[in-house]
C-alpha positions as CSV (number, residue, x, y, z in Angstrom):
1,X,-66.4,1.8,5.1
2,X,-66.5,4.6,2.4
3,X,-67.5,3.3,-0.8
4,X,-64.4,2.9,-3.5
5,X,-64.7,5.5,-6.3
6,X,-61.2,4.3,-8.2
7,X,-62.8,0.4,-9.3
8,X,-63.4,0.1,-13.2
9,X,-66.8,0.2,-13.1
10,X,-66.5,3.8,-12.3
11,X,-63.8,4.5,-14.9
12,X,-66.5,2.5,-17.4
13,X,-69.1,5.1,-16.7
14,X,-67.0,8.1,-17.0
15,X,-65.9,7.5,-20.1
16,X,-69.1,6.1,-21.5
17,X,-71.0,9.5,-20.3
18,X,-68.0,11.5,-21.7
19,X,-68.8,9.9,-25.3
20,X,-72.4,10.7,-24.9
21,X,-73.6,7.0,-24.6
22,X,-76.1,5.4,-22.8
23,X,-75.7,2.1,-21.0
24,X,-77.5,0.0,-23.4
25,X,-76.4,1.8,-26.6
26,X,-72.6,0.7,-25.2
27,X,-73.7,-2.6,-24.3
28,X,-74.9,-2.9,-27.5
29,X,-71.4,-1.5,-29.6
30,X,-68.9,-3.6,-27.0
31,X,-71.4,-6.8,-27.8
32,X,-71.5,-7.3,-23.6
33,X,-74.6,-7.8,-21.3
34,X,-76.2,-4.9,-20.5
35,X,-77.3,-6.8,-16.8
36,X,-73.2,-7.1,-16.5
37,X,-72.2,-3.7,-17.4
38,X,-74.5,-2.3,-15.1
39,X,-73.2,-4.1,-12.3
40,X,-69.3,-3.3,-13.1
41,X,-70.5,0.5,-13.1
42,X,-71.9,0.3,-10.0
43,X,-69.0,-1.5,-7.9
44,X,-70.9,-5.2,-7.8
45,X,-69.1,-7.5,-10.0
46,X,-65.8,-7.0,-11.6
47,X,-65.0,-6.3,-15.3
48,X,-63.1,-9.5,-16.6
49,X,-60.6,-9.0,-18.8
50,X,-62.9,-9.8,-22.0
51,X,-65.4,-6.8,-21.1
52,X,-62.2,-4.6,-20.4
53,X,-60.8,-5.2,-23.7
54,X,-64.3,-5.1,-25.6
55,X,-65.6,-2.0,-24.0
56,X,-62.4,0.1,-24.3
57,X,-62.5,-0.9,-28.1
58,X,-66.2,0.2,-27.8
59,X,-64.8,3.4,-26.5
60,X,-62.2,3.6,-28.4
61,X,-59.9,4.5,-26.0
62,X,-57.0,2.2,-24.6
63,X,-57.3,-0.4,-21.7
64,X,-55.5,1.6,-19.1
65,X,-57.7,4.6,-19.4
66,X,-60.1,2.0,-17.6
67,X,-57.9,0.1,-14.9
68,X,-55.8,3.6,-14.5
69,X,-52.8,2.1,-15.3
70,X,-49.9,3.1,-14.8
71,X,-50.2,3.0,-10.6
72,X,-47.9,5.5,-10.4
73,X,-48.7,7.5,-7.0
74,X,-47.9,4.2,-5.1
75,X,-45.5,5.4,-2.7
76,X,-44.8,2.1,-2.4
77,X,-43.6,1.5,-6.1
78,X,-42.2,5.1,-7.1
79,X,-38.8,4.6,-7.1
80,X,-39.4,1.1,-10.0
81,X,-41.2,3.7,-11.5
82,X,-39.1,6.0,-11.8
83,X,-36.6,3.9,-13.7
84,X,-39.0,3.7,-16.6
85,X,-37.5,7.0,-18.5
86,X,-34.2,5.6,-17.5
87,X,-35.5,2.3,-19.6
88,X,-36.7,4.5,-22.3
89,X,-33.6,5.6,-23.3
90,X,-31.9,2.6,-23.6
91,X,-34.2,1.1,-25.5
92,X,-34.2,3.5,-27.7
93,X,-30.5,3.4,-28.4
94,X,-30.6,-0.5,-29.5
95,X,-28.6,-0.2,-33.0
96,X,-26.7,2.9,-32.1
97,X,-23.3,2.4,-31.1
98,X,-22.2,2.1,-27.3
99,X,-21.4,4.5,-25.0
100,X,-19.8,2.0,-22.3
101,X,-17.4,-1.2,-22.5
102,X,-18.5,-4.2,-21.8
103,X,-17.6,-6.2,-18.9
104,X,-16.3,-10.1,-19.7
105,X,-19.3,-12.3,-20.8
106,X,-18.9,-14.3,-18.3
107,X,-20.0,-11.2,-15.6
108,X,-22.4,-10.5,-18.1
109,X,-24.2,-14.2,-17.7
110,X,-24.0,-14.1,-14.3
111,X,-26.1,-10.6,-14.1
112,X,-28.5,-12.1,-16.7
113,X,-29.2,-14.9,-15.0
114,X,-29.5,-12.9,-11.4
115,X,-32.0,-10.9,-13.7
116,X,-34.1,-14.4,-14.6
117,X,-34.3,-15.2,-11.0
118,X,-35.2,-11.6,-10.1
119,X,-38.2,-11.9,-12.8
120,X,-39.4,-14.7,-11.6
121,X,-39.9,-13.8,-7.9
122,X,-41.8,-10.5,-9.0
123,X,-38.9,-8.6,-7.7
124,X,-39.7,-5.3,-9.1
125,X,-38.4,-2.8,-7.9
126,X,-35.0,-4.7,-8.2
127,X,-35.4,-5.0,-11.5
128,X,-36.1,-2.0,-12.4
129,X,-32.8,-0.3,-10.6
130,X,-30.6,-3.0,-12.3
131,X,-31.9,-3.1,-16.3
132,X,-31.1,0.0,-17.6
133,X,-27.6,0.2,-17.7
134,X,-27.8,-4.1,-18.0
135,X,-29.6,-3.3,-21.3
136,X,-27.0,-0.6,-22.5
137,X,-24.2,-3.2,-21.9
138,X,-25.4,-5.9,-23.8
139,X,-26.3,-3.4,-26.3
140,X,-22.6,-2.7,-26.7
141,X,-21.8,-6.7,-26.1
142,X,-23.6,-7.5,-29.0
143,X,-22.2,-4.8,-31.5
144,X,-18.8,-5.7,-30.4
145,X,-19.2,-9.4,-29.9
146,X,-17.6,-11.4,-32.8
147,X,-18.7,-14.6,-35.0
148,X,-17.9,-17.4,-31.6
149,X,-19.7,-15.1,-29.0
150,X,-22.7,-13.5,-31.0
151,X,-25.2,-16.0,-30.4
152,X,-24.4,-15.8,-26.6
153,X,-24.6,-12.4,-26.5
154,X,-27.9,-12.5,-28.3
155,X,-29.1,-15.4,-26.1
156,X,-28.4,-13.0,-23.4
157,X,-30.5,-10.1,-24.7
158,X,-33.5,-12.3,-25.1
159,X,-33.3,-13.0,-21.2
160,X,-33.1,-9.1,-20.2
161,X,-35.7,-8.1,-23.3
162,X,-38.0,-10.7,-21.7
163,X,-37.5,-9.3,-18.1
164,X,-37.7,-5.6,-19.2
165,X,-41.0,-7.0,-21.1
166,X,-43.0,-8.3,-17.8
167,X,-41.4,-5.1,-16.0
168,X,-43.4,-2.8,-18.1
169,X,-46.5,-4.6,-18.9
170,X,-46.6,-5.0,-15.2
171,X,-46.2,-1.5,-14.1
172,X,-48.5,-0.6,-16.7
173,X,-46.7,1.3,-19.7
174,X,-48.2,-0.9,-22.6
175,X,-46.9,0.7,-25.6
176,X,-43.3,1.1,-24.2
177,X,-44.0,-3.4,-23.7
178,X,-45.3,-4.1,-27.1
179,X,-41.9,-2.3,-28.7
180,X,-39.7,-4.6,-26.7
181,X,-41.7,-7.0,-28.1
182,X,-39.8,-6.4,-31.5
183,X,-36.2,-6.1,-30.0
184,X,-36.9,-10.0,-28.3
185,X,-37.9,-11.1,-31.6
186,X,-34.8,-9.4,-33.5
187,X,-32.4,-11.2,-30.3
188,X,-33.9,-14.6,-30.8
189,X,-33.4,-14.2,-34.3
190,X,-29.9,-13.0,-33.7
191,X,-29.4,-15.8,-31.2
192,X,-30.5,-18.6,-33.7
193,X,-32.4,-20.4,-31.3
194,X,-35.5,-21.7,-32.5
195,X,-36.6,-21.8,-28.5
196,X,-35.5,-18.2,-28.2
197,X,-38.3,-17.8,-31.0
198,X,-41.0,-19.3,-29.4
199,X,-40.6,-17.1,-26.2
200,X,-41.0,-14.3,-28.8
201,X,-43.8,-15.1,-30.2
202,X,-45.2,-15.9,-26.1
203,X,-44.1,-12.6,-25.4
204,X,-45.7,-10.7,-28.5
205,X,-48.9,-12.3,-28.1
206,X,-49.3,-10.1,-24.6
207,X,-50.3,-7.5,-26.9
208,X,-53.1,-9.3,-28.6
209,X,-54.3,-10.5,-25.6
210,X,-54.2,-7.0,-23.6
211,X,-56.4,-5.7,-26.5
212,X,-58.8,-8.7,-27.0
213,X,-57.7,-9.3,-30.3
214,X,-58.2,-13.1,-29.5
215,X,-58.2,-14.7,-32.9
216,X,-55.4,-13.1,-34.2
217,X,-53.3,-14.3,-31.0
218,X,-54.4,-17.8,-31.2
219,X,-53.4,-17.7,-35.0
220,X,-50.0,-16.5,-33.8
221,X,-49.8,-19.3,-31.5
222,X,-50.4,-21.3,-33.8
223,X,-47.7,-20.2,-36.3
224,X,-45.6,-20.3,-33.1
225,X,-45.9,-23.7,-32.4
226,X,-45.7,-25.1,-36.2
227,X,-42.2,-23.1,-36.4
228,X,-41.1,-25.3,-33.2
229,X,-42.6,-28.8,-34.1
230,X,-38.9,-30.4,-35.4
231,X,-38.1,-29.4,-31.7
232,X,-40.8,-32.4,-30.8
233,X,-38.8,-35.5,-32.8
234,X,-36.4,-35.6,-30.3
235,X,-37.9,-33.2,-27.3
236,X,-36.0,-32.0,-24.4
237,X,-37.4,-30.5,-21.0
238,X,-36.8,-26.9,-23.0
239,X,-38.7,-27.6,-25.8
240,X,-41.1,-29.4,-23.8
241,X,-41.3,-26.1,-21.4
242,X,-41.8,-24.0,-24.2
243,X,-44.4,-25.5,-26.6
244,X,-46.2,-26.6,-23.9
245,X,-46.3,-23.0,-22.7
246,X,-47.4,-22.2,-26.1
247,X,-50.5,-24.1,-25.8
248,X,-51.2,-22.6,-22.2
249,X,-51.1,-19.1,-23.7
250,X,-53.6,-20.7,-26.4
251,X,-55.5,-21.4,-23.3
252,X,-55.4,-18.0,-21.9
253,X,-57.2,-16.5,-25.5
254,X,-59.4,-19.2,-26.0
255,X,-60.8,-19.0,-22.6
256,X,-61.1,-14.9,-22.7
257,X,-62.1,-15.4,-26.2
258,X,-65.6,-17.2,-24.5
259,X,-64.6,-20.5,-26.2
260,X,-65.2,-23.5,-24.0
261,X,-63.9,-25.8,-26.1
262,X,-60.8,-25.1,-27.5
263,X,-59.7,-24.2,-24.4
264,X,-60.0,-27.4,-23.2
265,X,-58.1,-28.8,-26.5
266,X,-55.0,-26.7,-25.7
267,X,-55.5,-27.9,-22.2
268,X,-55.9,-31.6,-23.1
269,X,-52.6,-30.9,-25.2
270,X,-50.3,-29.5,-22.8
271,X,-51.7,-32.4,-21.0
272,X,-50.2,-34.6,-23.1
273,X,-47.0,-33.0,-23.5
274,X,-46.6,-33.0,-19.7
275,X,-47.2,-37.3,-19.2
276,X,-43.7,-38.1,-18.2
277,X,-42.9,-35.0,-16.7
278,X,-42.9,-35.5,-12.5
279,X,-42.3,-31.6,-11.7
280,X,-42.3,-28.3,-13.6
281,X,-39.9,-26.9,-15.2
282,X,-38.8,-23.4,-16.3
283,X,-36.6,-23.0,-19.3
284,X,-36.2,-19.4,-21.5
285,X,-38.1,-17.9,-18.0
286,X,-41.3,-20.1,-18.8
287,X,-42.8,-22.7,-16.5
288,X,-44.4,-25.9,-17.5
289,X,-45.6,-28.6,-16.1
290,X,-48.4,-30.6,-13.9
291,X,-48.9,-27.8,-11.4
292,X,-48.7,-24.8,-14.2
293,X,-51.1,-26.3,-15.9
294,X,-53.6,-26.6,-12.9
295,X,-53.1,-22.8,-12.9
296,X,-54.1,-22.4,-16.3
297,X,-56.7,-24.7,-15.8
298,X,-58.3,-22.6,-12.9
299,X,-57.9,-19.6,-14.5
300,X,-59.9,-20.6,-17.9
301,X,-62.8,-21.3,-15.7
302,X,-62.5,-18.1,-14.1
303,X,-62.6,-16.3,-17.3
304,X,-65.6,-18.6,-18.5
305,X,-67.8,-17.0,-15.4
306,X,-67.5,-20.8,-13.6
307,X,-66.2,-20.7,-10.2
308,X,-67.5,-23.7,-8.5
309,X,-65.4,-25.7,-11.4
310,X,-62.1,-23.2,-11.1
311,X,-62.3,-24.3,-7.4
312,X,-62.9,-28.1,-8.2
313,X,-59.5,-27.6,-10.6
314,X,-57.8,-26.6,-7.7
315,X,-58.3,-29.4,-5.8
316,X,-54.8,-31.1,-4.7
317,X,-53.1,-27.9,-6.2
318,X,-49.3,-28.4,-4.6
319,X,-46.7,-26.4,-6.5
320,X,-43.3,-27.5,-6.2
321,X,-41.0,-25.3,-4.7
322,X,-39.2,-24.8,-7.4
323,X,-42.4,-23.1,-9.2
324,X,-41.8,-18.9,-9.4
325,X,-43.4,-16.8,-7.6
326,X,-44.6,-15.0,-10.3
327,X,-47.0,-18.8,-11.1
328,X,-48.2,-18.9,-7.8
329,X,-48.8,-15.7,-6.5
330,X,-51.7,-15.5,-9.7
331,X,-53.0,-18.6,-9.3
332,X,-54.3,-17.2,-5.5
333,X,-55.1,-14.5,-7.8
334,X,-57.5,-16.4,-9.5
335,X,-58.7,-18.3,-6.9
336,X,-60.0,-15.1,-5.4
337,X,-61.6,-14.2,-8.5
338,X,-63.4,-17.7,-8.4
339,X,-64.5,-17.3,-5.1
340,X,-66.0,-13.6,-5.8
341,X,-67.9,-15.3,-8.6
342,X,-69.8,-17.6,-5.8
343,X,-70.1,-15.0,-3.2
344,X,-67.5,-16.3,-0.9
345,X,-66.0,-12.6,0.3
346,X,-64.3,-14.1,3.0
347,X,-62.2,-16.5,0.9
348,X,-61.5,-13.9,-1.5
349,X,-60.2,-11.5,0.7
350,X,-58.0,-14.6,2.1
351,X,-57.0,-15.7,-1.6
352,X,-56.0,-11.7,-2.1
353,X,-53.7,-12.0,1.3
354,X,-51.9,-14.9,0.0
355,X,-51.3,-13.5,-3.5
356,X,-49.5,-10.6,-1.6
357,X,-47.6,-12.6,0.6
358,X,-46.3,-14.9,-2.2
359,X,-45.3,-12.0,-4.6
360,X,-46.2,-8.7,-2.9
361,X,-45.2,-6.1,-5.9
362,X,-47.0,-8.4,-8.6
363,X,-50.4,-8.1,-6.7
364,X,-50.0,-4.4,-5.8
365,X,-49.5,-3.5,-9.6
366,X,-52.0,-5.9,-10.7
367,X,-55.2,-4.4,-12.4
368,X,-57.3,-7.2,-11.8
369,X,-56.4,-7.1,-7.6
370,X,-57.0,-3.7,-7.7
371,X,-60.9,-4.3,-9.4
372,X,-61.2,-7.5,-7.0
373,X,-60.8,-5.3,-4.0
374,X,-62.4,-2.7,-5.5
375,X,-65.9,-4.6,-6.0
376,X,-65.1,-6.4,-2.4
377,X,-65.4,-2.9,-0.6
378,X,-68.7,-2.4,-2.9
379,X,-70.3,-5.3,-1.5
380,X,-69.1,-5.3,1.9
381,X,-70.6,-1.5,2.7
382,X,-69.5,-0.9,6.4
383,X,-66.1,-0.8,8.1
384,X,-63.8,-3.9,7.5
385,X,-60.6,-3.0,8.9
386,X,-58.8,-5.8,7.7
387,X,-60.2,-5.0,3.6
388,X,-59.1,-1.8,4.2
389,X,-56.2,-1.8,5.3
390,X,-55.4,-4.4,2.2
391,X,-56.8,-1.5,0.0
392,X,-54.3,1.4,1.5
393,X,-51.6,-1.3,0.7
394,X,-52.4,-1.5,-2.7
395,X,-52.8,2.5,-3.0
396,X,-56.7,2.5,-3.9
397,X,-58.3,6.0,-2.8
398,X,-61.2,5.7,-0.6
């Protein structure tokens, strides 16, 4: 097998070598082990997300100048691609006055929620074809819609703004992601939905987190979750679903962050907030529940470098079938992470094959399968037919 030139590691080096640095003089300024770095250069273990974000703030450069983002000479993905200007434009024109009319808003709804569904299986490509001119409409809904309908309308925005949100920070185009950021917060606010605000604040923390700016994401889920604690008196499954999603996103930082132990506060939290539920549920596009959790669980212990214990979470791990695909594809995501972490690259490369099978576009635009494969061709140095053709799949030149 020919050695993999496109994994992080080698993005890492050329960039450290184009700002004149040495090795230990860049382990020093991104506050990362020097053993590490040297090993993500070289193809033999993979960048976690932390060393990402702290070595491209080393740099000074942004994060996708290291995973390469966006994957845009994917055959495979062009056409979702290609919608992105289309997107662009759109989203530019949110306070301007429509150029179309509005279907009924009871089309509309049924289009949104075909769009929530669509998100939630990782349908991509789909997605991408159908939100552009779904954005302009609403656009025009909500500038047209009067005092009964407005919330609705708004209501409505927040579910496309969400989708076009994971649409772009999937595919990679991080800047054009954190400015629908704003335009879900102004809908939620629009909507007057308290709930509507906490999926804002979920979905504006991506930013933080993408750049390793840990602390101040925790502090905005914090803020988050204080805003929705009236919602608690008298709980529903929605406010339920999203506070407790809140604390899972806590998770997420915490355990990226390095820090053990408030990661397992948030988890022991969301914990509590889950005792009488039997299932998960999904509410405002976010799941919660028993088996989400697990997830979460797994994942924190692949952040904190512990596989044997992200493989003990997993234990039992049965998603309902209601869970999206979107959940479970990146929990076998994970998985494979953990069991690259204890040397098992037959497992991983199985892990890897379920993620695509579950939610094939997801793990094709994924960074973090990309690096996975990437190191698992390092380490397996002869032919593998089966690793390879996995890589071709995912577009990684070899």
């Amino acid at each position: 097998m020919v050695e993999d030139a496109s994994h992080v590691g080698a993005a890492i080096r050329r960039a450290r070598l184009a700002a004149n640095l040495t090795q230990p003089r860049l382990a020093r300024q991104a506050a990362v082990s020097l053993s590490l770095l040297g090993k993500v250069e070289c193809g033999d273990r993979v960048a976690t997300h932390a060393l990402l974000a702290a070595v491209s703030r080393a740099l000074k450069i942004p994060v996708e100048r290291l995973t390469g983002q966006p994957y845009a000479d994917n055959h495979r993905d062009e056409q979702t691609h290609r919608a992105v200007e289309a997107l662009r434009t759109v989203l530019r024109h949110y306070d301007l006055p429509g150029d179309v009319t509005p279907r009924p808003l009871a089309a509309l709804t049924a289009d949104v929620e075909s769009i929530a569904r669509m998100r939630r299986n990782a349908q991509y490509g789909a997605l991408a074809a159908r939100l552009p001119s779904l954005v302009e409409e609403l656009t025009a809904a909500s500038q047209l819609a009067g005092t009964t309908n407005a919330h609705h309308v708004f209501g409505l925005l927040v579910t496309v703004y969400h989708a076009t949100h994971t649409l772009l920070h999937r595919l990679g185009y991080a800047d054009l992601a954190e400015s629908v950021e704003h335009h879900l917060a102004h809908a939620a606010h629009r909507a007057s939905d308290p709930l509507a605000g906490g999926l804002a604040h979920w979905a504006r923390v991506q930013s933080f987190q993408s750049a390793g700016d840990y602390a101040h994401g925790l502090r905005l889920m914090d803020a988050a979750r204080a805003e929705l604690d009236d919602t608690l008196r008298a709980p529903d499954e929605a406010a339920i679903t999203v506070y407790g999603s809140l604390h899972l996103r806590s998770v997420t930082l915490a355990s990226r962050a390095g820090d053990a132990d408030t990661a397992r506060s948030h988890l022991a939290a969301a914990r509590d907030l889950a005792r009488d539920l039997n299932t998960d549920h999904v509410h405002y596009g976010l799941t919660f529940g028993p088996a989400n959790i697990t997830t979460h669980e797994v994942a924190a212990h692949v952040e904190l470098g512990d596989g044997a214990a992200a493989l003990t979470a997993a234990t039992g791990w049965a998603p309902p079938r209601t869970m999206p695909r979107t959940r479970r594809g990146h929990h076998h995501l994970d998985l494979a992470r953990a069991h690259l972490i204890l040397g098992d690259r037959h497992s991983c490369l199985n892990a890897l094959q379920h993620a695509k099978h579950i939610a094939p576009q997801q793990t094709r635009l994924h960074p973090m399968v990309r690096e996975t494969t990437s190191v698992l061709i390092s380490l397996y140095r002869r032919s593998h037919p089966e690793l390879s053709h996995y890589a071709d799949w995912l577009g990684l030149t070899a």
